[in-house]
C-alpha positions in Angstrom: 0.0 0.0 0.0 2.6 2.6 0.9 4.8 1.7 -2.2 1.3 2.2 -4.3 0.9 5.3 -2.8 4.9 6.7 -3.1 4.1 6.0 -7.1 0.7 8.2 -7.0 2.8 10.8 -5.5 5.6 10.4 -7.8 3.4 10.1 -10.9 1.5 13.5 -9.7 5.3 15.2 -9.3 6.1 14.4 -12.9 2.6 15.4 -13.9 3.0 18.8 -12.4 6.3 19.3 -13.9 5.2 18.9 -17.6 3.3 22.2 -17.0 5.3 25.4 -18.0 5.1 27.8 -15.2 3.5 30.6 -16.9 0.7 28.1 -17.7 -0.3 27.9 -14.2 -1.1 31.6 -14.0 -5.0 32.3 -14.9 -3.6 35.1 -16.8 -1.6 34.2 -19.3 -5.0 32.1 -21.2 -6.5 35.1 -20.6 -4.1 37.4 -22.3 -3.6 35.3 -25.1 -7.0 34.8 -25.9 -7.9 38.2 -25.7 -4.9 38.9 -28.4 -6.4 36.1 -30.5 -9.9 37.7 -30.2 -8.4 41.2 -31.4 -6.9 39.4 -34.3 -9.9 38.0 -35.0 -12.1 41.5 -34.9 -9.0 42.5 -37.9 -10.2 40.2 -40.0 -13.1 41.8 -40.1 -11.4 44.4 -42.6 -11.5 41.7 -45.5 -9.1 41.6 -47.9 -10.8 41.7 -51.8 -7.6 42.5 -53.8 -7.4 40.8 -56.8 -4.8 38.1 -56.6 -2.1 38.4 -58.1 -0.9 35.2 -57.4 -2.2 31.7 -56.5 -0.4 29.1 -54.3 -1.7 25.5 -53.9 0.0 23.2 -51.0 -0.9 19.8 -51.4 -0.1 17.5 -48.8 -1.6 13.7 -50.1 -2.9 11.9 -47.6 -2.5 14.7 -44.5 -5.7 14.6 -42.7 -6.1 16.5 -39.3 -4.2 14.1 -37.1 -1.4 14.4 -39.4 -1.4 18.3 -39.1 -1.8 18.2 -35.0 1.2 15.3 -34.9 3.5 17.5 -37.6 2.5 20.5 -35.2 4.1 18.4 -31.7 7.1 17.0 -34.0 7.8 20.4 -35.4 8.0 21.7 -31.7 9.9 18.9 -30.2 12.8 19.0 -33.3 12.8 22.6 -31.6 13.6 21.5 -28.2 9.6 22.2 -27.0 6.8 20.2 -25.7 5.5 20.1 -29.1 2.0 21.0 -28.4 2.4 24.5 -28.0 3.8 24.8 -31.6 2.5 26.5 -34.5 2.8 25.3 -38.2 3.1 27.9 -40.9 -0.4 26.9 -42.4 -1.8 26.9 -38.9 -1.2 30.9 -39.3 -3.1 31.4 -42.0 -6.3 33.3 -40.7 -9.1 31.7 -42.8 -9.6 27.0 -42.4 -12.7 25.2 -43.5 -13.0 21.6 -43.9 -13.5 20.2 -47.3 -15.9 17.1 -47.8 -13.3 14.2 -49.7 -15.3 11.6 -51.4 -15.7 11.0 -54.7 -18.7 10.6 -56.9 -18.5 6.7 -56.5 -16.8 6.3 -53.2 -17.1 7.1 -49.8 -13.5 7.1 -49.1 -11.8 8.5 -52.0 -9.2 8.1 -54.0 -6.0 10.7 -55.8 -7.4 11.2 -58.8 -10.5 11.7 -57.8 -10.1 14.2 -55.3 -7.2 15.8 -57.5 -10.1 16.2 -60.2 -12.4 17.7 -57.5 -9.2 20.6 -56.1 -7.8 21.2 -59.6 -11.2 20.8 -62.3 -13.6 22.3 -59.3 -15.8 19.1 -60.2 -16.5 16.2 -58.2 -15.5 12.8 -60.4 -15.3 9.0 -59.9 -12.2 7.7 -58.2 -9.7 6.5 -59.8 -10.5 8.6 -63.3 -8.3 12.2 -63.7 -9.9 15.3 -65.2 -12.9 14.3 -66.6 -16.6 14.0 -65.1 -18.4 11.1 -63.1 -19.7 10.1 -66.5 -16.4 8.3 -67.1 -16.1 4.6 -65.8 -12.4 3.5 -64.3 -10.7 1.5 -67.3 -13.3 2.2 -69.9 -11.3 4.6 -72.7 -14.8 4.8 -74.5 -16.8 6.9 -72.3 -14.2 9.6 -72.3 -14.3 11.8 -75.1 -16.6 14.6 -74.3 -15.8 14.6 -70.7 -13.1 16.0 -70.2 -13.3 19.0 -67.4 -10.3 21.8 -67.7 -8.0 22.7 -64.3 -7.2 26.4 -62.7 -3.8 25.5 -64.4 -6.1 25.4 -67.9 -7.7 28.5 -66.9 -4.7 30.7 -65.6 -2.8 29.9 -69.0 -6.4 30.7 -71.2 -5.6 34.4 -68.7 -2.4 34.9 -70.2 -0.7 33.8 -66.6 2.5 32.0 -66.0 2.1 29.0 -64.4 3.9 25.6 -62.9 3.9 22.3 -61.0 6.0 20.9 -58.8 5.9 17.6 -56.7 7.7 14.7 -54.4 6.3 12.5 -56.8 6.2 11.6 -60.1 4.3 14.4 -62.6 2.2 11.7 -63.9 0.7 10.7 -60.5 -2.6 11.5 -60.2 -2.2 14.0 -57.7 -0.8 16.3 -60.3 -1.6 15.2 -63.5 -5.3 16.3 -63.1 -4.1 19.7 -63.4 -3.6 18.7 -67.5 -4.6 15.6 -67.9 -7.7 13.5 -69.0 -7.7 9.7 -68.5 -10.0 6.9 -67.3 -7.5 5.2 -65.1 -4.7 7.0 -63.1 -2.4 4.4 -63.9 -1.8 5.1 -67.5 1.3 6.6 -66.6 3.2 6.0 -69.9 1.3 3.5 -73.0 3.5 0.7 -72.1 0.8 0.6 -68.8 -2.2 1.0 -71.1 -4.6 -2.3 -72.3 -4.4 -2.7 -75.9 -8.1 -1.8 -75.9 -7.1 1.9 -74.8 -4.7 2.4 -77.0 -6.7 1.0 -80.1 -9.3 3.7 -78.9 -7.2 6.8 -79.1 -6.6 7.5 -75.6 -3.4 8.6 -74.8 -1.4 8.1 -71.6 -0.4 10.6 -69.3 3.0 11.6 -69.6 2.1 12.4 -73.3 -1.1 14.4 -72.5 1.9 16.1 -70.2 3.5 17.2 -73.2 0.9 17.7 -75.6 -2.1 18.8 -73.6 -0.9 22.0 -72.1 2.9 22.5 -73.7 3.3 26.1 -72.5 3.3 25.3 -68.5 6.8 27.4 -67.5 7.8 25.0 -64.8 7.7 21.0 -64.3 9.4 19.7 -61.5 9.5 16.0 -60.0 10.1 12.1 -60.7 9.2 9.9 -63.3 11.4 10.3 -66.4 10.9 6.4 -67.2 7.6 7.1 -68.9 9.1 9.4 -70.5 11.8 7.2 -72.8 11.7 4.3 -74.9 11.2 1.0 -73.9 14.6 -0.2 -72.8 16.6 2.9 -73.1 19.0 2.9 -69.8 18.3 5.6 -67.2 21.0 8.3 -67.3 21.4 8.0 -63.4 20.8 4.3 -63.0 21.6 2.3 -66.2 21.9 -1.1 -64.8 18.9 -1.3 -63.1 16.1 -2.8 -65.7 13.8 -1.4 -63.5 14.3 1.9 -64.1 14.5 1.5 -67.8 12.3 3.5 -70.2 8.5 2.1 -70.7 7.4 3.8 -73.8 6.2 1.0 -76.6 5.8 4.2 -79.0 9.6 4.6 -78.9 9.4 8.0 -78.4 11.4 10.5 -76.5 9.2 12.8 -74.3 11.7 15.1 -72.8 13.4 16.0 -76.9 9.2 16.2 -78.1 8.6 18.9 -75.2 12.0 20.9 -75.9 10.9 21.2 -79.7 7.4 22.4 -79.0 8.7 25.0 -78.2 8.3 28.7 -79.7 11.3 29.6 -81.4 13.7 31.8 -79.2 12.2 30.5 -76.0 14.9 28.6 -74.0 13.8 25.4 -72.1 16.2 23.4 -70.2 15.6 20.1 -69.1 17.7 19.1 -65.7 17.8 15.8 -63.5 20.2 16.3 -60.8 20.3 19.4 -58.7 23.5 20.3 -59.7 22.5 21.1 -63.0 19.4 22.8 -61.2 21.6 24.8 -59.2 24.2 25.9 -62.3 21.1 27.4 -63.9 20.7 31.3 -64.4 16.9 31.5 -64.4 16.2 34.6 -65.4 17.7 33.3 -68.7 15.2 30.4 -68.7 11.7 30.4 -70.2 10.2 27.1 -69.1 12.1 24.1 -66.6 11.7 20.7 -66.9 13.0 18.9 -64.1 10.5 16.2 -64.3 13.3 13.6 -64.0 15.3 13.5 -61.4 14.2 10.0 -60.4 13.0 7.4 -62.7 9.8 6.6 -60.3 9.4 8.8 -57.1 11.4 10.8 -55.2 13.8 9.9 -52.6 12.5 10.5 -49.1 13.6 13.5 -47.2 15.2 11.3 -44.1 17.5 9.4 -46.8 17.5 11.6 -50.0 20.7 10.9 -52.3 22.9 13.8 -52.3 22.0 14.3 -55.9 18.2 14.6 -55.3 17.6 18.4 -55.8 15.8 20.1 -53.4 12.2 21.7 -54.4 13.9 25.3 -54.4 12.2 28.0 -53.9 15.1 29.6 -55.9 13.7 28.6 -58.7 11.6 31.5 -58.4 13.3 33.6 -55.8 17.1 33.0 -56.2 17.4 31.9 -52.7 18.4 28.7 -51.6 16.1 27.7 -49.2 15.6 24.1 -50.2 13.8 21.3 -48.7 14.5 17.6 -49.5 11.8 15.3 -50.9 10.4 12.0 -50.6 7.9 9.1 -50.9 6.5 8.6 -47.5 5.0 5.5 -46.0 5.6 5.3 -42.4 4.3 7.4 -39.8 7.8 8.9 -39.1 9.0 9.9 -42.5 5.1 11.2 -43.0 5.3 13.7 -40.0 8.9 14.7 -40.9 8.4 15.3 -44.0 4.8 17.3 -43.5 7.2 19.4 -41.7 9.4 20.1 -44.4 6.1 20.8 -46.5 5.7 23.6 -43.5 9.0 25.6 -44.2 8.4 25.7 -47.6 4.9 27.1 -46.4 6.8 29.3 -44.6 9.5 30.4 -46.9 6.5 30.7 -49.8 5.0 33.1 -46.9 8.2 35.3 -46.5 8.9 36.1 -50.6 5.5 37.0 -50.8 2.7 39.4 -49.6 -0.5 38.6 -48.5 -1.7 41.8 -50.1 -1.8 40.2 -53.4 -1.2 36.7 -52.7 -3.2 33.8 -52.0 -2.3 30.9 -50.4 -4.3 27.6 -50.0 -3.2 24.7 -47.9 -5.0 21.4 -48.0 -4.8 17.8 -48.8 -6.8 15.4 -51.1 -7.7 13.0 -48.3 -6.7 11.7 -44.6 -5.0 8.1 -43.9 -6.3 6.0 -40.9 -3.7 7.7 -39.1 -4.4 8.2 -35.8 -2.3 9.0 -32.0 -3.9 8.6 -28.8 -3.2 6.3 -25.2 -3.9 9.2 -22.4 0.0 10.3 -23.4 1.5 13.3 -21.0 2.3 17.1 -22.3 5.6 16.3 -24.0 5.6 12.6 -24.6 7.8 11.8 -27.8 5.6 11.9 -30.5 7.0 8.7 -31.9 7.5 7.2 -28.4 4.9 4.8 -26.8 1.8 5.6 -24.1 2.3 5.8 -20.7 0.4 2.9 -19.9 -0.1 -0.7 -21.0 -3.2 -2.8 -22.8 -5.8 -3.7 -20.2 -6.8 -6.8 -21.9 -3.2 -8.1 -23.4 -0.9 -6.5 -20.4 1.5 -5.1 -23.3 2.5 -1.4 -24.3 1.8 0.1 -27.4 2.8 3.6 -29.2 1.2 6.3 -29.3 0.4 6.4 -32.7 -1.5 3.6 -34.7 -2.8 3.2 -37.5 -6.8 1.4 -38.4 -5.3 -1.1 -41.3 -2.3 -1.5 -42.8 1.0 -3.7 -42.8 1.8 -2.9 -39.2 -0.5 -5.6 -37.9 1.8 -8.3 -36.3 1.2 -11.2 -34.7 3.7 -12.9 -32.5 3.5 -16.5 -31.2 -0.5 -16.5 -31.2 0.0 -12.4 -29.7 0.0 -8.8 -30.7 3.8 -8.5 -31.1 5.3 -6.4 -27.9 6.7 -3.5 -29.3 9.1 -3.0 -26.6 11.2 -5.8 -28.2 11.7 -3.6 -31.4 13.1 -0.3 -32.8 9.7 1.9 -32.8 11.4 5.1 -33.1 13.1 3.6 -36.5 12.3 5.5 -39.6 11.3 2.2 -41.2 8.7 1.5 -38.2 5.5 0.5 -39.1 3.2 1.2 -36.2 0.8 -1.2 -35.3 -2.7 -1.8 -37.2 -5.8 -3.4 -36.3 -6.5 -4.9 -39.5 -3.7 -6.7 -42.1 -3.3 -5.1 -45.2 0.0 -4.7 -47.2 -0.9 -1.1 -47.5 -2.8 1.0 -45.0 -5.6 3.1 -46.9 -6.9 6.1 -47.2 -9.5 7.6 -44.8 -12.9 9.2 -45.8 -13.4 12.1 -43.0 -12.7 15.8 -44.0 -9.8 17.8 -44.7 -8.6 21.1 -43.7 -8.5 23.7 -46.1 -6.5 27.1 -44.7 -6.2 29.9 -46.3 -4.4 33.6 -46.5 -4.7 36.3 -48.8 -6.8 37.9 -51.4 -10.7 36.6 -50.9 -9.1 33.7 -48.6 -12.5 34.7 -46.3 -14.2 32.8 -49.5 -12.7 29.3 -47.7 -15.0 28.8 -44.3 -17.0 26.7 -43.5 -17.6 23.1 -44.9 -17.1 22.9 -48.6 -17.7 20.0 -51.1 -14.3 19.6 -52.4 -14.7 20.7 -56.0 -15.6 24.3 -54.3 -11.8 25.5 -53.8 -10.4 25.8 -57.6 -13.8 28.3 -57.9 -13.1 30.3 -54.7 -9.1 30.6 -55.9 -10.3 31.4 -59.2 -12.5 34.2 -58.4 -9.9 35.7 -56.2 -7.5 36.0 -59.4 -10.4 36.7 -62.0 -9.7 34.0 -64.1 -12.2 31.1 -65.7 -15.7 31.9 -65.8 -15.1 34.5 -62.1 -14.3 37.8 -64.1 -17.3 39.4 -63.9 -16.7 41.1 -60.6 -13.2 42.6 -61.8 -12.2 45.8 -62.5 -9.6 45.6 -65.5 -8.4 48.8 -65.3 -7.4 47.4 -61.4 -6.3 44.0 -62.5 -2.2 43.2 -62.1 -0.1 42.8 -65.3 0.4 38.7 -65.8 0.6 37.4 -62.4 3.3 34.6 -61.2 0.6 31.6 -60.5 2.7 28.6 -58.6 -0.6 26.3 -58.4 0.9 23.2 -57.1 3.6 22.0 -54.6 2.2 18.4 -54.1 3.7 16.0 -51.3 2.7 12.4 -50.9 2.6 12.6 -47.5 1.7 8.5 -47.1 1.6 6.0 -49.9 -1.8 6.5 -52.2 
């Protein structure tokens, strides 16, 4: 009894010493909600500049857990608690939630939500850029339904635009922005059925090329569909499976060099040296599409060749972050907090006078931390108590389905007994699956700038390309501009995409 009651008062101690001392004074919650109330009343002044540029942050898969995690990482890689932190996006003065699913599905899918945030139409999952009257794998019900992007519509407006992404261009996460296809997967026609190619459909890293050839800048991973069958990877020519995959023998990266106008220069670079060596304002469009056959290397192991996604590229800074293919909760939450500084650097060469910046992802994961865990506790680290029913610990964070279920010797396996901190780890699931999937709740949308008060509220998904376009007075949204007002051919950065867990 007395050593039970030594361990209450030694577990109340250490509770009372997570709490910061100013905390414990009444005051200071009431002084800083009264300073977040007299923020609020500014707002009240609403901004309805016209924009004179658009930013998009994508972060796939990065429903609201992921965002409150990122938030306690980003403050503990800082020496904090973590809870206290603030994420760049968390800033911004304007969130809504944005309703995910797709015309078809409850919990969605990339390409479907990608058509919803880029097209401003809701389609079924699976299909990219064109309406729910297209069926997944059917090439004949899609001519006539194609559905145009804010990219489309920017370039119709005589704006600059550009795309840039951890993955490969002709994921579905960015290739709605130009694409139209019945299947996502039709990365390159050696993945197309016979039966789509005999019915003129093209694949998607040619619809890259040909659909829209005037986007300024393309940077990301995939150069494989862009080559011939066979033809060795400049970076990895031993490896057969990073070999070209085109069966129409053509060479995508020389096709988009010579559509181009005559006395435009476009440069085409895969390593970020070549990136770096570049004098940009010399350069008229960027392909750096191919700086890894498939995806990009993740941000806690990137090869020292893997350019950043520079922000000099615009700016002539070198603020760079690393990218990556994420697919464990640790390299997820790092790396949605190397999405943040770009948020934040994107923040700092800008003004939200003329601006407007949109954060928000295409869908959640069943991603999820909990266990009673104190102020402080490692995010990555395990709850401060064990299961009730099989007397062993577990982390804080878990995950609804995925390859993290383990069974050892008849039992959930004791994660004591292995590296959970790890990059690699795989937290535990409650149902097998060699890949965790997708989750179907809301996502947050937030938002700063020009008509960013346009983003409240609950939205169907589709909404956000409309409420961005309005703000810049391009697409159908132009009747409420004043031309003699409107800014001389705006910078529009539409999309920095991260795959924040594996679609």
């Amino acid at each position: 009894m007395k050593a039970l009651l030594l361990l209450l008062v030694l577990a109340q101690l250490c509770s009372a010493s997570l709490v910061p001392e100013r905390e414990k004074d009444p005051e200071y919650w009431r002084r800083q909600a009264q300073q977040t109330l007299r923020n609020a009343l500014r707002l009240q002044r609403l901004n309805q500049n016209v924009a004179k540029n658009l930013i998009l942050f994508l972060g796939d898969g990065m429903g609201v857990s992921t965002v409150t995690a990122a938030r306690i990482l980003k403050g503990q890689l800082q020496h904090g608690q973590g809870e206290e932190s603030l994420l760049e996006m968390e800033k911004f003065p304007y969130v809504a939630l944005a309703k995910t699913y797709n015309t078809n599905a409850q919990v969605p899918d990339s390409a479907g939500t990608a058509t919803a945030y880029l097209c401003g139409v809701k389609a079924n999952e699976g299909t990219l850029g064109v309406s729910a009257g297209v069926t997944r794998d059917r090439c004949n019900t899609t001519k006539g339904q194609e559905v145009t992007s804010i990219l489309r519509w920017a370039k119709d407006a005589g704006k600059a635009v550009g795309i840039v992404t951890t993955t490969r261009v002709t994921h579905a996460t960015p290739s709605a922005a130009y694409a139209h296809s019945a299947n996502r997967d039709w990365y390159s026609d050696g993945e197309m059925p016979p039966d789509a190619l005999e019915g003129g459909c093209k694949d998607i890293a040619r619809q890259l090329v040909e659909n829209i050839p005037d986007i300024e800048v393309i940077m990301g991973g995939g150069r494989k569909y862009m080559f011939p069958k066979n033809a060795s990877d400049v970076e990895y020519p031993h490896e057969e499976k990073h070999r070209g995959t085109r069966l129409d023998r053509r060479n995508l990266v020389q096709a988009w060099q010579e559509a181009k106008p005559p006395g435009k220069v476009a440069k085409y670079v895969w390593h970020r040296r070549e990136l770096l060596a570049l004098n940009l304002s010399r350069v008229d469009f960027l392909l750096g599409e191919s700086w890894h056959p498939g995806v990009l290397q993740h941000q806690l192991g990137a090869l020292g060749g893997t350019p950043g996604l520079c922000w000099r590229s615009w700016s002539g800074q070198d603020d760079c972050w690393l990218q990556g293919m994420l697919g464990k909760a640790k390299q997820a939450l790092h790396e949605a907090v190397e999405l943040d500084r770009a948020i934040g650097l994107a923040t700092r060469l800008t003004s939200a006078q003329d601006t407007l910046s949109v954060v928000t992802a295409d869908h959640s994961h069943v991603f999820t931390f909990g266990g009673y865990t104190p102020r402080g506790n490692p995010i990555f680290g395990l709850a401060p108590m064990q299961s009730d029913v099989d007397r062993k610990p577990f982390t804080s964070i878990l995950y609804g389905n995925g390859p993290g279920y383990k069974i050892v010797a008849g039992e959930r396996e004791n994660v004591s007994a292995v590296d959970f901190a790890h990059a690699d780890y795989q937290a535990q699931s409650a149902v097998p699956l060699r890949q965790e999937t997708h989750g179907g709740e809301d996502v947050a949308v937030f938002a700063q700038g020009p008509m960013a008060h346009l983003l409240h509220g609950v939205h169907e998904q589709n909404y956000i390309p409309h409420a961005m376009a309005y703000a810049a007075c391009i697409g159908s949204n132009r009747a409420h501009c004043n031309a003699g007002a409107r800014p001389a051919a705006p910078l529009l950065l539409p999309f920095l995409a991260l795959l924040v867990l594996l679609c």
